[in-house]
C-alpha atoms as a printed R data frame, in Angstrom:
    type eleno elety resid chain resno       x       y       z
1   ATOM     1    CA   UNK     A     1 -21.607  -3.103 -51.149
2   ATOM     2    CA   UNK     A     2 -23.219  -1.867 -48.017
3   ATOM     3    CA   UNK     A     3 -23.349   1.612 -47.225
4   ATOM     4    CA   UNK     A     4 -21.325   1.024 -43.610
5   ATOM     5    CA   UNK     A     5 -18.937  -0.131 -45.731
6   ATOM     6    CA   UNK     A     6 -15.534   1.562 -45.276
7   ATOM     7    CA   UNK     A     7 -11.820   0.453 -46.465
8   ATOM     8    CA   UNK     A     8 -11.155  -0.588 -43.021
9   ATOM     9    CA   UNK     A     9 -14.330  -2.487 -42.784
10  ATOM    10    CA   UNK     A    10 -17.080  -2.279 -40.502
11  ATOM    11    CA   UNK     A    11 -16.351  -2.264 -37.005
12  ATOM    12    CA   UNK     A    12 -19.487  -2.968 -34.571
13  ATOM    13    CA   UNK     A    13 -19.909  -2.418 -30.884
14  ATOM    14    CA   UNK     A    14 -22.889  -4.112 -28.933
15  ATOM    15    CA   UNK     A    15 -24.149  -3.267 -25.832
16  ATOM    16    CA   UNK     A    16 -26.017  -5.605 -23.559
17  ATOM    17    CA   UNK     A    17 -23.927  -8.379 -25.142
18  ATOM    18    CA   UNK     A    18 -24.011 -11.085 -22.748
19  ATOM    19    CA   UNK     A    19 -27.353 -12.800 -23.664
20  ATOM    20    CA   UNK     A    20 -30.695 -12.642 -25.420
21  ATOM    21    CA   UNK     A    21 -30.857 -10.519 -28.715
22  ATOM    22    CA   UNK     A    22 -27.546  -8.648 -28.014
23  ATOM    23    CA   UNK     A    23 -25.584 -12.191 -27.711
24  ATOM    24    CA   UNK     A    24 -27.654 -13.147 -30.562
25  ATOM    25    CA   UNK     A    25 -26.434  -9.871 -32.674
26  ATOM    26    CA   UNK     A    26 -23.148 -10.391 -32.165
27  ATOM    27    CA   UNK     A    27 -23.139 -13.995 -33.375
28  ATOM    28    CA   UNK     A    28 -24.393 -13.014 -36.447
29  ATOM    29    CA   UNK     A    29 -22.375 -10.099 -37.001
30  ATOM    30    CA   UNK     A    30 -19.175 -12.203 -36.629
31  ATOM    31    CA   UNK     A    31 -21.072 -15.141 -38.473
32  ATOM    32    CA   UNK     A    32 -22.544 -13.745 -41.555
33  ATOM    33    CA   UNK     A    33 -21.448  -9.881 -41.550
34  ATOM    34    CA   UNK     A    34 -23.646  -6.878 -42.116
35  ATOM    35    CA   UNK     A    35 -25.780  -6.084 -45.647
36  ATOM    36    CA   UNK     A    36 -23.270  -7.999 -47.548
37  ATOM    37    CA   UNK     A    37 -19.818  -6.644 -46.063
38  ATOM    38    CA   UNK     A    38 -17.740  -8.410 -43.453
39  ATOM    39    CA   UNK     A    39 -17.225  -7.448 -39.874
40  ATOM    40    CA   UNK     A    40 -13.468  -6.599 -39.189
41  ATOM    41    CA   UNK     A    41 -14.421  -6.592 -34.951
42  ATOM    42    CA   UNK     A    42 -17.520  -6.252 -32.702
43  ATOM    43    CA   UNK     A    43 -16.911  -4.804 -29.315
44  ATOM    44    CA   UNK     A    44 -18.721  -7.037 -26.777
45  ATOM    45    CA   UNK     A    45 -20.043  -4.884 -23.896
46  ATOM    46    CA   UNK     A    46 -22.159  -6.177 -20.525
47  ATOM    47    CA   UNK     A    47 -21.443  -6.127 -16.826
48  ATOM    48    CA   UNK     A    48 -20.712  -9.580 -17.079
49  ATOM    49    CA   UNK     A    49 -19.223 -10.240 -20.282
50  ATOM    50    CA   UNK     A    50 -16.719 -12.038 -18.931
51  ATOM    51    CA   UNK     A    51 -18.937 -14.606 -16.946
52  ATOM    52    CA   UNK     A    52 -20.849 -15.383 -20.376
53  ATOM    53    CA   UNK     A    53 -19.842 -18.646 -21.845
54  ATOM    54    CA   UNK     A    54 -21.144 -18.236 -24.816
55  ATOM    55    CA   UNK     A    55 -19.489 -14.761 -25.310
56  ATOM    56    CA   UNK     A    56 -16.059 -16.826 -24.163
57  ATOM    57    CA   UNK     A    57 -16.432 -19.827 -26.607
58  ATOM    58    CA   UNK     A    58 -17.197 -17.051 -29.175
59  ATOM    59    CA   UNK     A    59 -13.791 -15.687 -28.494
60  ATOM    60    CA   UNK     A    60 -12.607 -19.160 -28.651
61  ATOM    61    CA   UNK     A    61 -13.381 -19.370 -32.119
62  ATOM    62    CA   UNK     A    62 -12.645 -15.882 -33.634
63  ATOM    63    CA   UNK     A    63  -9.906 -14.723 -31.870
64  ATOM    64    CA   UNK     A    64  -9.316 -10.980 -31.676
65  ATOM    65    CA   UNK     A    65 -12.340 -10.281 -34.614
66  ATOM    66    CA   UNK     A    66 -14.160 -10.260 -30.822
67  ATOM    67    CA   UNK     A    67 -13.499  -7.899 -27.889
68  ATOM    68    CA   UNK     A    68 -15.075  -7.773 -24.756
69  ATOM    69    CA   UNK     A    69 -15.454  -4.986 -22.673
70  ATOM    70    CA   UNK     A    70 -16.746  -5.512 -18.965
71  ATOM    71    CA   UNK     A    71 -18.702  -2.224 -18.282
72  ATOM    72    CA   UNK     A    72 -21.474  -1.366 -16.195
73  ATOM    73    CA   UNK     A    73 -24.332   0.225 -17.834
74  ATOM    74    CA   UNK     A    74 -25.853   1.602 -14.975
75  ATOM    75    CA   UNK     A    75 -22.914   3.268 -13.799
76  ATOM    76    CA   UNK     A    76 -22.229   6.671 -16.119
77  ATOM    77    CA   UNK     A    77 -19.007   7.044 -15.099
78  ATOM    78    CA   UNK     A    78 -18.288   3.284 -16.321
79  ATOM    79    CA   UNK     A    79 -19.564   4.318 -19.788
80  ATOM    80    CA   UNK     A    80 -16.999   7.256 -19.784
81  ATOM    81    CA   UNK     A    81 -14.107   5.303 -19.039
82  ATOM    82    CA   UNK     A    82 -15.103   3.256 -21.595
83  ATOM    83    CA   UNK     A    83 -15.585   5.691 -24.214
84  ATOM    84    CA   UNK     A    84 -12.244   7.401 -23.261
85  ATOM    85    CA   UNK     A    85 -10.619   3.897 -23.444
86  ATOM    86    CA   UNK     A    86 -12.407   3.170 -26.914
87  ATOM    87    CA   UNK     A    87 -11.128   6.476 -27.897
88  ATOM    88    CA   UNK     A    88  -7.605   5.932 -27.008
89  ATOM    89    CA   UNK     A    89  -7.194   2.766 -29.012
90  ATOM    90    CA   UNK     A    90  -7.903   4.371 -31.618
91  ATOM    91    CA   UNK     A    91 -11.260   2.203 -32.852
92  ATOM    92    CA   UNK     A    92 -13.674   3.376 -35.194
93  ATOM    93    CA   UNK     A    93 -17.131   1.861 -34.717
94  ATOM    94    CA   UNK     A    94 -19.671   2.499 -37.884
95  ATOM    95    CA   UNK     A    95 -22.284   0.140 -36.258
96  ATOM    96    CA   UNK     A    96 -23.503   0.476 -32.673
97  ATOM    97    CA   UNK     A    97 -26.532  -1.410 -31.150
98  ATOM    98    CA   UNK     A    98 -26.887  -0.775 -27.672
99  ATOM    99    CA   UNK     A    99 -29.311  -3.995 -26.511
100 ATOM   100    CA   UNK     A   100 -29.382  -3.830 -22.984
101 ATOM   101    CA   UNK     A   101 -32.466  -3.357 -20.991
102 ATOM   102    CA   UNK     A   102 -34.030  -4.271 -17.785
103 ATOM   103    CA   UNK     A   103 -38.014  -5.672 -17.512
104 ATOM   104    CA   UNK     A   104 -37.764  -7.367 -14.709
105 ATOM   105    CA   UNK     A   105 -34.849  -8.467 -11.945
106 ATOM   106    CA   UNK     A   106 -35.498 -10.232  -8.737
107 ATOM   107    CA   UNK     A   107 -37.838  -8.514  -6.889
108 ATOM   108    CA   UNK     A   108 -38.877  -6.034  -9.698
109 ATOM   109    CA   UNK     A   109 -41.184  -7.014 -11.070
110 ATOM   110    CA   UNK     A   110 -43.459  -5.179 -14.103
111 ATOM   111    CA   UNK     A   111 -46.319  -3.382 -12.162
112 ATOM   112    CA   UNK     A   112 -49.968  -4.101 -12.840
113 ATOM   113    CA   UNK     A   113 -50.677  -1.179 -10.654
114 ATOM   114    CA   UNK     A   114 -49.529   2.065  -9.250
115 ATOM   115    CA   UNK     A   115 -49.821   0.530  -5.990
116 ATOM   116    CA   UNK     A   116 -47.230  -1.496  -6.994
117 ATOM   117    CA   UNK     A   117 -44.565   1.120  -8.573
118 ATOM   118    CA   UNK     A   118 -41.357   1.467  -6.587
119 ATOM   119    CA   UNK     A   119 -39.247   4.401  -6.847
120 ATOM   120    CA   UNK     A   120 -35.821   2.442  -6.925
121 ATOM   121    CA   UNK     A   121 -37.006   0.297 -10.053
122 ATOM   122    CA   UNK     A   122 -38.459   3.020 -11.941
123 ATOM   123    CA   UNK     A   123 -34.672   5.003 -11.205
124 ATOM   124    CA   UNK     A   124 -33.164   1.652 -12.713
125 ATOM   125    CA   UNK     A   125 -35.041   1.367 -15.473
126 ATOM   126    CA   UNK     A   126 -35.144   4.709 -16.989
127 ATOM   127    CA   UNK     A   127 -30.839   4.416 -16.562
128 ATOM   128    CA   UNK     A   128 -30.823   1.209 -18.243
129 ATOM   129    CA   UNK     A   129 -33.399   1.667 -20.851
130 ATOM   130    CA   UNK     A   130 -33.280   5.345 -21.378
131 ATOM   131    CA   UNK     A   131 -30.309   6.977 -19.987
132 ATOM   132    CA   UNK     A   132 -27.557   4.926 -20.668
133 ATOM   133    CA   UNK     A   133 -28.252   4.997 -24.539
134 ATOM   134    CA   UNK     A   134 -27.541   8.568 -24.727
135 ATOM   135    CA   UNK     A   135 -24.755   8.680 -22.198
136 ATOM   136    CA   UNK     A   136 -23.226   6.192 -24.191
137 ATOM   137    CA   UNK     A   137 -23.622   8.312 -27.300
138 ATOM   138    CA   UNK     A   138 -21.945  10.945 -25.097
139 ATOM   139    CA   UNK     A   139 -19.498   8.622 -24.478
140 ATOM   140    CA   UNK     A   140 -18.401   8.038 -28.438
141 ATOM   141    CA   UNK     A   141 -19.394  11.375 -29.482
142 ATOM   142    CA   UNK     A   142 -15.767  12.277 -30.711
143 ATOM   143    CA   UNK     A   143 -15.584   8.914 -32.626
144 ATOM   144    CA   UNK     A   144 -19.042   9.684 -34.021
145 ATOM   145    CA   UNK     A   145 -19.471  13.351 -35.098
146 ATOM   146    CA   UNK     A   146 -17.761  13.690 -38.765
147 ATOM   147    CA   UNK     A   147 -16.276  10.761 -39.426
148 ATOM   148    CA   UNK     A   148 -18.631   9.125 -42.166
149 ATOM   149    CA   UNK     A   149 -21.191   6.305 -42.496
150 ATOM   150    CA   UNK     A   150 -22.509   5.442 -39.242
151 ATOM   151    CA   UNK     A   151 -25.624   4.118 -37.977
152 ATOM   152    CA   UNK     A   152 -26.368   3.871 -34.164
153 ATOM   153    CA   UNK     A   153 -29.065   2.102 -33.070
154 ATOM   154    CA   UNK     A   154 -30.842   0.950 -29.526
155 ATOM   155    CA   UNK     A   155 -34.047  -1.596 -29.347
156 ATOM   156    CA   UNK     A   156 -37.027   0.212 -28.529
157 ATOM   157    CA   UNK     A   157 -40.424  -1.441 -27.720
158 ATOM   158    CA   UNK     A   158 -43.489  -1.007 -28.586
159 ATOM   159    CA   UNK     A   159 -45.038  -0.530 -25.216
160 ATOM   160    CA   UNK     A   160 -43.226   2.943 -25.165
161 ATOM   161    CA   UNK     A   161 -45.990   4.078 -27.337
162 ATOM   162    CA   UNK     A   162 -47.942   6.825 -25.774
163 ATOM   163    CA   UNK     A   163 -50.848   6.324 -27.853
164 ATOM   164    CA   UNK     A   164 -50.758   2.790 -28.536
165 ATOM   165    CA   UNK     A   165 -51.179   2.001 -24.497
166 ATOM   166    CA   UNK     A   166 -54.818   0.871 -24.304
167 ATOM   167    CA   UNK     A   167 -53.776  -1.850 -21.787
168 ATOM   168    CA   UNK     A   168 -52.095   0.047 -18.750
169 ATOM   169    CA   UNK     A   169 -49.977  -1.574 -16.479
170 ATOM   170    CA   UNK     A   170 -45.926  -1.944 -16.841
171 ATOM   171    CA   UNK     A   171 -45.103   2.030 -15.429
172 ATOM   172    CA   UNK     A   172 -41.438   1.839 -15.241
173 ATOM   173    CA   UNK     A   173 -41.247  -0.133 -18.776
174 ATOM   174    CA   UNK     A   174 -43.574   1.749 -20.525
175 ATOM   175    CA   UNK     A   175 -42.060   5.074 -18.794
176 ATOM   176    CA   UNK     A   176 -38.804   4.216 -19.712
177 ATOM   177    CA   UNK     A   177 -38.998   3.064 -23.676
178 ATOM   178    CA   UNK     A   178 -40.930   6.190 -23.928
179 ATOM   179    CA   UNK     A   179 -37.854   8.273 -22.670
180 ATOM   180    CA   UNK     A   180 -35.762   6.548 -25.003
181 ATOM   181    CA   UNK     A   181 -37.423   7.441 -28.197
182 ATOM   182    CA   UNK     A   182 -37.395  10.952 -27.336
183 ATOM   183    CA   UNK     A   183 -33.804  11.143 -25.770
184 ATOM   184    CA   UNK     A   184 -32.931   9.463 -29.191
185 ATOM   185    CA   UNK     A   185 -35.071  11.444 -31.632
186 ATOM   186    CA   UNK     A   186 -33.346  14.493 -29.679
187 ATOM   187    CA   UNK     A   187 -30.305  12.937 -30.590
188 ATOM   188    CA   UNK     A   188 -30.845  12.862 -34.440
189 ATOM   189    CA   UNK     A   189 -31.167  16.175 -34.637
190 ATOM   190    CA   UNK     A   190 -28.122  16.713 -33.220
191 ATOM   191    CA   UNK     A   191 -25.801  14.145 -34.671
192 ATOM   192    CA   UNK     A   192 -27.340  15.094 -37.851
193 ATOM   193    CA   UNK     A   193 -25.900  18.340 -38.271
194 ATOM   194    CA   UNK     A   194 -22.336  17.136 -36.890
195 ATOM   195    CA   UNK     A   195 -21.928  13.942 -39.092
196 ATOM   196    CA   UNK     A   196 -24.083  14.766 -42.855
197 ATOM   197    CA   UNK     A   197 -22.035  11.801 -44.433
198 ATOM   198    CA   UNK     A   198 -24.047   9.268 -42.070
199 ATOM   199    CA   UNK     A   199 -26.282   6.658 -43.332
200 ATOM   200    CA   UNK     A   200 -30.497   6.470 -42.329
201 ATOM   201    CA   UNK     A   201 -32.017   3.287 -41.979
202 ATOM   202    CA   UNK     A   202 -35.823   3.125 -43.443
203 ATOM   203    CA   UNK     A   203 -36.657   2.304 -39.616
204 ATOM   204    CA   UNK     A   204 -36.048   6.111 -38.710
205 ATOM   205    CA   UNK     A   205 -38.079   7.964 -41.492
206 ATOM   206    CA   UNK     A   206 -36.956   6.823 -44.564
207 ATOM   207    CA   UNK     A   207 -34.825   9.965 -45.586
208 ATOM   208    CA   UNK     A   208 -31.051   9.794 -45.952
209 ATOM   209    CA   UNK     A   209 -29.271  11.430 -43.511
210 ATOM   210    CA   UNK     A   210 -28.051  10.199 -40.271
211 ATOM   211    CA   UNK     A   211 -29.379   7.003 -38.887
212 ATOM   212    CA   UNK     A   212 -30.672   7.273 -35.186
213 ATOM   213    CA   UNK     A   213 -33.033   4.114 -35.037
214 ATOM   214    CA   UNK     A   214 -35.448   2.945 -32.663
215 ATOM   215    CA   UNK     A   215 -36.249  -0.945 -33.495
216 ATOM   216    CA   UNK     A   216 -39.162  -2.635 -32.171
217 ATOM   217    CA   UNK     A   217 -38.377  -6.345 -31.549
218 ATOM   218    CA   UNK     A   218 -41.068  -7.472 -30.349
219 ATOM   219    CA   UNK     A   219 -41.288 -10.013 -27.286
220 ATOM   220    CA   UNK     A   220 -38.342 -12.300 -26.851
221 ATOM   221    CA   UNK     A   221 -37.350 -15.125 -24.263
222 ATOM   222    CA   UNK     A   222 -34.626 -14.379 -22.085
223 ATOM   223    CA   UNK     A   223 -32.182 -16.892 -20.409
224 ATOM   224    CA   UNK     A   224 -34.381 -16.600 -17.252
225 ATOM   225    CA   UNK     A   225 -37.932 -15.875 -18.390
226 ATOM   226    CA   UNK     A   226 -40.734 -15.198 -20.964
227 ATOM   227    CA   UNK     A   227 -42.559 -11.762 -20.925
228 ATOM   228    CA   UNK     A   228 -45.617 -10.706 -23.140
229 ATOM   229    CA   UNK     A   229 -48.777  -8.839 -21.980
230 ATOM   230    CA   UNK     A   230 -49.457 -11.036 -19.247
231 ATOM   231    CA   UNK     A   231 -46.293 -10.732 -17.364
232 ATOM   232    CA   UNK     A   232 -43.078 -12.732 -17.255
233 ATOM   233    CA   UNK     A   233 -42.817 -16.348 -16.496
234 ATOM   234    CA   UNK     A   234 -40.009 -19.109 -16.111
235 ATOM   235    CA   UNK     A   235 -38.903 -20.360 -19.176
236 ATOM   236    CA   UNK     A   236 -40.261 -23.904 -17.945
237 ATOM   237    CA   UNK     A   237 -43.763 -22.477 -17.446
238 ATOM   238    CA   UNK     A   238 -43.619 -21.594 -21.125
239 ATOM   239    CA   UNK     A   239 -46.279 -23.033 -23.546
240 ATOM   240    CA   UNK     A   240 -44.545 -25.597 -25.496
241 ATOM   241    CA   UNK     A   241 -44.465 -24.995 -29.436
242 ATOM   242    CA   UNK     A   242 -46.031 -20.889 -28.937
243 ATOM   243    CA   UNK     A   243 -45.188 -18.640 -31.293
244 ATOM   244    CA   UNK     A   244 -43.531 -14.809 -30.154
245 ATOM   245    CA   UNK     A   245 -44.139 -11.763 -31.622
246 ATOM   246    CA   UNK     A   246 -39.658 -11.528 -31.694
247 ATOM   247    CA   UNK     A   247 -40.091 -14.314 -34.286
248 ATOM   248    CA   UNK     A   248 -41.890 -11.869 -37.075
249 ATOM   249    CA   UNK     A   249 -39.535  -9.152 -35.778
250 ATOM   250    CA   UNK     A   250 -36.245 -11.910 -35.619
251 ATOM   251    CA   UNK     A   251 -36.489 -15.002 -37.651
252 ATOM   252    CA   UNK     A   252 -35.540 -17.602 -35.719
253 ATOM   253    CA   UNK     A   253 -35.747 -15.941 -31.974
254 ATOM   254    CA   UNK     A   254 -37.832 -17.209 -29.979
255 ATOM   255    CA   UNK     A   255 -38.135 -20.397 -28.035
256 ATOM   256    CA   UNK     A   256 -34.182 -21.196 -28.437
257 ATOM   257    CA   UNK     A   257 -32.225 -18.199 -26.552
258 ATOM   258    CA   UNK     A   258 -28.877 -18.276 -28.660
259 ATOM   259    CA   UNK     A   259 -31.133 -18.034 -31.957
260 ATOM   260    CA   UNK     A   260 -30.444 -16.747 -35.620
261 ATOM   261    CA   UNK     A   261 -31.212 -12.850 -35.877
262 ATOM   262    CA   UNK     A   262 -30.788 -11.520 -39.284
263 ATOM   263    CA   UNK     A   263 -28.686  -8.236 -38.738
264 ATOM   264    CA   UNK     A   264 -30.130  -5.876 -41.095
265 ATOM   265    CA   UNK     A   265 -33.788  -6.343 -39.870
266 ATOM   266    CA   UNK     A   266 -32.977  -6.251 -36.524
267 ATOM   267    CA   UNK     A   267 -31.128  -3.062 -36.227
268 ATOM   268    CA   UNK     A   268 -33.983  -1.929 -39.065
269 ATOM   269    CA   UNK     A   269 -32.520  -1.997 -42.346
């Protein structure tokens, strides 16, 4: 039995839902479960969760086991109304992934220069990739503190390594997975001491305790575009049959967007 496991089940909640590894997460949550135990619901969360139609053929099929919640990750006060909202229905999430993160977006663009930085999309991503994390652990902190097995989770990247960046380049990115690991090692301390029944995934430090994780996937192909070292491209201007570092990471992700993730690996189990 896993160690999430609870008499009520386990309940998930995904952020950054809508596509890429987050829509693929919560396919395979509903699909196949979570080390072994089924998943009684996963809470859907994106700006446009409701425009997805994967996420709405998903609901199709498994009926109320799904909920979607249309919030705006960028916007703090969005991610306290939906905590409060969470809260008041009474939900009890053991396992929360938050997946959403912004490389590039229209015109922004990863820099290959300081000459190239922008202000504005070095504000967006440290909220998306940084801030919103934490506020959303703000957010669920009275579902979270005391309340048993838990593990909270949020997809780091490798190019948030101080001293693995031999290659320069990508300021806002780099900045901002940096600020994440820190915000969230900051946060293990502190959940720690308010929730001592929680579980630690081998991913953290391999000590049992309370499981704040950050997960390196690897590169992965987006609806819209591929990234590695060298930039992003359109998915068209993809080499055919190239194999992604998100493949080792996720079995399965890579070329094909909606792929198979294995749960437990990729929330680093």
């Amino acid at each position: 039995m896993s160690l999430l496991a609870t008499a009520d089940g386990i309940e998930a909640l995904v952020a950054g839902a809508s596509s890429g590894i987050g829509l693929a997460l919560v396919e395979q949550l509903l699909q196949s479960g979570f080390a072994g135990s089924p998943i009684v619901r996963v809470h859907a969360l994106a700006r446009s969760v409701n425009r997805s139609p994967a996420l709405s053929s998903l609901q199709d099929r498994v009926g109320p086991r799904l909920r979607r919640w249309a919030v705006d990750l960028a916007d703090p006060t969005a991610i306290d109304r939906f905590g409060r909202a969470l809260h008041s229905e009474g939900a009890r999430s053991n396992l929360i992934c938050h997946a959403a993160a912004v490389l590039h977006d229209g015109d922004m663009q990863p820099e290959r220069s300081v000459v190239q930085l922008d202000p504005a999309h070095l504000q967006r991503a440290l909220m998306v990739n940084a801030v919103a994390p934490v506020l959303m652990a703000r957010a669920l902190w009275p579902l979270l503190r005391g309340r048993g097995p838990l593990l909270l989770t949020a997809l780091s990247a490798r190019v948030g390594s101080i001293g693995d960046n031999r290659l320069g380049g990508w300021y806002a990115y780099r900045a901002s997975k940096a600020a994440l690991n820190q915000l969230y090692r900051t946060l293990s301390i502190e959940l720690a001491r308010v929730n001592p029944q929680a579980l630690l995934s081998a991913a953290a430090s391999g000590n049992r305790g309370h499981a704040v994780v950050q997960t390196v996937p690897g590169w992965r192909e987006t609806q819209s575009a591929v990234c590695s070292g060298k930039g992003c491209r359109p998915v068209a201007e993809a080499p055919a049959g190239r194999g992604y570092a998100g493949q080792r990471a996720f079995p399965g992700l890579g070329r094909q967007r909606r792929a198979l993730v294995d749960p437990e690996r990729a929330l680093g189990c």
